[in-house]
C-alpha positions in Angstrom: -99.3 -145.5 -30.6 -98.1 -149.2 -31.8 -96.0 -149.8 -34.7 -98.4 -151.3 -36.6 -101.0 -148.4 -36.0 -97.6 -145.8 -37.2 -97.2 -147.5 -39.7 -101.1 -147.8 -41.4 -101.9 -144.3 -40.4 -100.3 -142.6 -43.4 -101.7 -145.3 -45.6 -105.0 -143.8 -44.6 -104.1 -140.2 -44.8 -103.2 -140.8 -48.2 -105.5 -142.9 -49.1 -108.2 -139.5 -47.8 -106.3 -137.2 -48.9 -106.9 -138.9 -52.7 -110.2 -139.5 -52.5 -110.9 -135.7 -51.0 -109.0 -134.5 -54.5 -111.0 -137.1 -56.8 -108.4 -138.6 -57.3 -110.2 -141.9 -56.1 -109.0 -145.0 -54.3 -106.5 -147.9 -55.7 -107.0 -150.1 -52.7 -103.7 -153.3 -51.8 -104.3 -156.0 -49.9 -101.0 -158.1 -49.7 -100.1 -158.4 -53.7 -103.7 -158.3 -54.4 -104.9 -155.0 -56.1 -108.2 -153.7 -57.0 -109.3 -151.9 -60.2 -108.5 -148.2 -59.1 -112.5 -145.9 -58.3 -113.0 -142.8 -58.8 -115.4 -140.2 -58.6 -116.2 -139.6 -62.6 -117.1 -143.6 -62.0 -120.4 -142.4 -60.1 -123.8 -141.3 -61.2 -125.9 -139.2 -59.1 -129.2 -137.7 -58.8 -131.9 -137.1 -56.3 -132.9 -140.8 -56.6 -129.8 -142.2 -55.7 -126.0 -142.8 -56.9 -125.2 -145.7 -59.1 -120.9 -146.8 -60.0 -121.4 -147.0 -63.5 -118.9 -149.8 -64.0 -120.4 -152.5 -61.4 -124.0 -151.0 -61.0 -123.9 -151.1 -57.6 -126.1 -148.4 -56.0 -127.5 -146.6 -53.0 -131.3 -145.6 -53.2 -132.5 -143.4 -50.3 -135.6 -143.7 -48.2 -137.9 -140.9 -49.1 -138.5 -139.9 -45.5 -134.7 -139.6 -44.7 -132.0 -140.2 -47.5 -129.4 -140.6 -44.9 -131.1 -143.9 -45.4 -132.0 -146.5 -47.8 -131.5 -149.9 -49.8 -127.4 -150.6 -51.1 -127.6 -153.0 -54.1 -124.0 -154.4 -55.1 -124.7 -155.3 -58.7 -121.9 -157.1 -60.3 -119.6 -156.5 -57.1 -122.4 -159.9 -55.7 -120.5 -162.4 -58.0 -117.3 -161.3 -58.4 -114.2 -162.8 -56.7 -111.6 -160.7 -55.5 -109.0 -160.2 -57.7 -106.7 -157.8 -59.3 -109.3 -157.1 -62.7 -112.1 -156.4 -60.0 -113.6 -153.8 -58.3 -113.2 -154.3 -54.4 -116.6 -153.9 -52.5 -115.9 -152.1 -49.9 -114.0 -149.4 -51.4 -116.9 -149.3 -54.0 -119.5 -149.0 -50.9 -117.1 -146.0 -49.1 -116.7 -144.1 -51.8 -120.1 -144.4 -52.9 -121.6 -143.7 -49.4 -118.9 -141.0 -49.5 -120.1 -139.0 -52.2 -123.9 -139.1 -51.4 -123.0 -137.7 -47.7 -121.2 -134.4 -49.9 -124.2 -134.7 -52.4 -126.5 -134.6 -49.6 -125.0 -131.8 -48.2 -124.6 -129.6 -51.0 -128.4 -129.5 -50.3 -128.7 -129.2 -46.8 -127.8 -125.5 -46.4 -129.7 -124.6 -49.0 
């Protein structure tokens, strides 16, 4: 394993081991820092899951909600800084918590 790939790889178990607990996901880039998401952020239902600060959301397909339409809201027009929510950590999360939502319902 390279340095580089040493020295990330407890970045990331961290970084799963915090969302796994809730705790959610304060994500660095450099000296840039997002706004810190967390679960309690998200809203979700049947139809979908919505981050209730930026409005982004996931709606599913009705044949298979494994699929469906991602819609950034506010995350569109906002440029990356410290007092913003980063994107992609929005999108993980978010696509995170609809897989265990999902699944909740899929032994059922």
């Amino acid at each position: 394993m390279s340095r580089i790939a040493k020295g990330i790889l407890p970045a990331i178990q961290l970084a799963l081991a915090r969302i796994a607990k809730g705790d959610g996901l304060h994500y660095t880039a450099g000296d840039m820092a997002s706004i810190l998401v967390t679960r309690d952020q998200f809203n979700i239902t049947p139809e979908g899951i919505t981050h209730k600060p930026t409005d982004a959301s996931f709606v599913p397909h009705c044949g298979d909600p494994r699929y469906g339409s991602t819609r950034l809201g506010r995350l569109e027009c906002e440029a990356p800084s410290r007092d913003n929510y980063d994107p992609e950590v929005v999108k993980n999360i978010m696509m995170q918590l609809w897989a265990e939502y999902r699944g909740q319902f899929r032994s059922v």
